[in-house]
C-alpha positions, 0 to 999 in steps of 0.5 A: 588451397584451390580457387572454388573453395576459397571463394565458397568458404567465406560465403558460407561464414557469412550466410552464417554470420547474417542467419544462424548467428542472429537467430543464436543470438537472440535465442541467447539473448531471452534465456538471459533476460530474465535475469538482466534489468532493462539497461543490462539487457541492451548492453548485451544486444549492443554486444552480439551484434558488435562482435557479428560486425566485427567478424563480418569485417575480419571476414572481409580481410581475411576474404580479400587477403586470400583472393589476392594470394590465391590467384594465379599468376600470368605465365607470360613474361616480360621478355615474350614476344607477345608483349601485348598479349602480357598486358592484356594478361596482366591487365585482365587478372588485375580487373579480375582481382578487382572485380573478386573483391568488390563482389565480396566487399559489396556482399559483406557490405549488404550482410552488414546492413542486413544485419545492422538492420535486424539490430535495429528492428531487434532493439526497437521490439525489446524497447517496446517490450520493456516498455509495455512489461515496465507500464504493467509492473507500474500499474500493478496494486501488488508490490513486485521485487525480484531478487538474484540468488546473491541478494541483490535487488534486480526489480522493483516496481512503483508501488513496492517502492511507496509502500516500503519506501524504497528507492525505485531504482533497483541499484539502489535497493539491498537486502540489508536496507530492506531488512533494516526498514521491514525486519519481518520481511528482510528475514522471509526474503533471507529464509527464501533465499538461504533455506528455499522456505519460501512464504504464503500471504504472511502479514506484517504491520509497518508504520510509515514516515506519515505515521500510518500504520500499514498491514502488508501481506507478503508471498515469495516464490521461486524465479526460474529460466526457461531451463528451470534453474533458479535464477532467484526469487519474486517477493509479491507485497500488498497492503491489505490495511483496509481488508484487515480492517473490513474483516475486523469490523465484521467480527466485531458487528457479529460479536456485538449482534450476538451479544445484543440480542442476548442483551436485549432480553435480559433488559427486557426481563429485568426491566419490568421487576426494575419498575415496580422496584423503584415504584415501591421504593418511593412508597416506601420513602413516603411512609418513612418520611411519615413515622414520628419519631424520623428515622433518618436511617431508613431514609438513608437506606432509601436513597442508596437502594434509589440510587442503585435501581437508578444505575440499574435502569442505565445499564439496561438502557445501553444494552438496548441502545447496543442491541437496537439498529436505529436508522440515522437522522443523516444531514450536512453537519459542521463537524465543529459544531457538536464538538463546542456544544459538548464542550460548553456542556462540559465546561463548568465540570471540567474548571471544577477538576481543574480540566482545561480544554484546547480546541484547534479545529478546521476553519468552518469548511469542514463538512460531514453527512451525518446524525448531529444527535449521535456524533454528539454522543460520540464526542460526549463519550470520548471526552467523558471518559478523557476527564475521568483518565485526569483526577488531578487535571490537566489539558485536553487538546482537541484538533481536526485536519482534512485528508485526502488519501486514495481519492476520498477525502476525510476529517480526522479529529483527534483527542489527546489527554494527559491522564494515565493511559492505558496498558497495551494489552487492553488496547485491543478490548477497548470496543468490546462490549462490556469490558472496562477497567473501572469499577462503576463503569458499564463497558457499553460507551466505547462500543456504542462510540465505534458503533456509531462511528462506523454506521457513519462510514467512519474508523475510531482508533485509540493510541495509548502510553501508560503514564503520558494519556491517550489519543483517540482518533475518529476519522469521518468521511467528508461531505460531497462538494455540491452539498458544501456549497448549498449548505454554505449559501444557506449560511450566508443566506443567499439563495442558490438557485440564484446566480 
């Protein structure tokens, strides 16, 4: 090997090593990451450049050990007579040696700290990008996971952790745990990952630890790399609870419009012949009252036509009352104010069924904007219908609890009887007007209940077991702090302009 290309050749390894190689290892570096969580993605980093290190070193080595052999010797020797001139010979190729390799030493040295540098620099970019890339999937509504082909969990951000209640850390989170806690999900994602089916905007209904009942839409998509091979799938899940329920009430109030303005002229149209009815019937009761000899028959005949007109008149009245939009007397209501004034209303009929009512209601603090009047009416018609659920009596238990959920601050009453529940399916036709599963009942009452309850800002739900009773649960926003306090130096009677 010649002296020109020993030293030429180990330059150009470590232009290579400190240029080319960096940049390869970077370009290697993105294809992979999209498929390496954050720890995972620093191992590698961590492993290109040590083996970069490494190869400068051996290159050092390899770069002295050839110098030091391919250097050609002195040709004088110690038996010349120009010993002088064979010291100064040997004394010049040592400092040459030596100079040969401090040159190469310092130029794999400065090569090194380059490329330490770039490392350093490299790692500091990726740590900002994970972090900025982490601080998205964190502030993101929507539930983000991400799945390799194999099944297993590489990504999950902040809210697919709370929503499903999962661990937040992706080695912790399988397929079999997610399958096990959300089946509908489990078996779209195991759809996606075995048959390539991938799902659009599917609803699911998932009942947490709290008790509440969520509606999650999921869509999956395929996860690809920059070369488009499939590397796994991105599973996109969002609670749409409130949008469901939004979009429900909006059929609802169009099916109650509908079925009011028809209602509203039929009451119209029966009322009047329902007047002059009842009028010629109390004609009718005078003249029998005046025959001799008394025809208690008649009289009899009498009061039942009475009382059918009488209930006639009733049912007219409540499709007027679910057609007609009356304004609310909105004010600050003590919610459990209206609740004890319809229990004492109550009271005397429930001891004669053998009804007991159990109030367990907030302290005094509890306040709601609203109509007293009809929050009254609400309660009266929850209450009405739990005593008819108890023919043979029994308990009625009457609870409140203030929430906080999303910022907003709410009361939840609950009304849970012991009677004989209601079938599944007619839970979901509970508020539809005129649906009722008793022969004298009318229909109206729960659908004018949830039409009040949502006219104060309100939800109304109802859980049922056959054999066991119902709850209802109505669900009312709180009152405004400021005003709470106003009403409660009203009620101790100090002033509050005062301080």
């Amino acid at each position: 090997m010649k002296p020109g290309t020993s030293v030429a050749f180990p330059l150009r390894v470590m232009l290579h090593l400190t240029s080319e190689g960096a940049e390869r290892a970077r370009a290697r570096y993105t294809r992979i990451k999209g498929m390496l969580g954050p720890a995972g993605e620093l191992r590698v980093l961590g492993f290109r450049y040590r083996t970069v290190f490494t190869g400068l070193g051996l290159a050092a080595i390899c770069l002295s050990m050839l110098l030091v052999f391919n250097i050609p010797p002195t040709k004088t020797s110690p038996q010349s007579p120009d010993f002088d001139e064979f010291l100064l010979a040997q004394l010049h190729a040592g400092w040459t040696r030596l100079l040969i390799i401090g040159t190469l030493l310092a130029i794999t040295a400065s090569a090194a700290i380059l490329t330490a540098y770039c490392y350093s620099l490299t790692r500091d970019r990726l740590a900002k990008v994970q972090d900025m890339a982490q601080a998205i999937l964190s502030s993101l509504a929507w539930g983000v996971l991400t799945l390799d082909t194999e099944g297993s969990v590489t990504v999950i951000n902040r809210a697919a952790s709370e929503m499903l209640e999962l661990s937040a850390d992706p080695s912790c989170a399988d397929l079999d745990g997610i399958t096990a806690r959300h089946p509908v999900i489990g078996g779209l994602i195991r759809n996606a990952l075995e048959k390539r089916q991938y799902a659009q905007d599917h609803d699911s209904v998932f009942v947490n630890s709290k008790n509440t009942k969520l509606v999650l839409r999921t869509t999956i998509c395929e996860q690809c790399d920059e070369a488009g091979r499939r590397v796994g799938i991105i599973v996109l899940v969002k609670d749409v609870s409130k949008l469901v329920a939004m979009e429900e009430e909006l059929r609802q109030r169009d099916r109650l419009a509908t079925v009011g303005t028809l209602a509203a002229g039929v009451a119209h149209e029966v009322r009047n012949p329902l007047s002059a009815l009842e009028l010629n019937l109390r004609l009718l009761r005078d003249e029998i009252a005046e025959l001799s000899p008394p025809r208690p028959d008649l009289a009899g005949y009498c009061e039942i036509l009475s009382a059918e007109a009488k209930r006639l008149n009733h049912i007219t009245s409540g499709f007027l009352q679910l057609a007609r939009v009356e304004p609310l007397a909105k004010s600050l209501v003590r919610v459990r104010e209206p609740i004890e004034r319809v229990v004492r209303l109550l009271q005397t009929e429930a001891e004669k069924k053998g009804i007991v009512f159990h109030l367990d209601l907030t302290p005094d603090g509890a306040f709601v904007m609203g109509d007293a009047a009809k929050l009254e009416q609400v309660f009266l018609n929850i209450l009405i219908n739990a005593m008819q659920a108890m023919p043979s009596g029994g308990v009625v238990r009457i609870s409140s609890a203030v929430l906080h959920n999303d910022h907003e601050a709410q009361v939840n009453l609950r009304f849970t009887d012991e009677g004989v529940g209601i079938a599944a399916e007619n839970l979901p036709r509970l508020f539809d007007p005129y649906f009722t599963t008793r022969s004298d009942g009318t229909g109206l009452g729960l659908a004018i209940t949830e039409r009040i309850v949502t006219d104060h800002g309100g939800q109304i739900s109802v859980e049922s077991t056959v054999g066991k009773g119902s709850t209802v649960t109505v669900s009312l926003p709180l009152a405004a702090s400021e005003s709470v306090r106003e009403q409660e130096l009203a009620y101790d009677g100090t002033d509050p302009g005062r301080g």
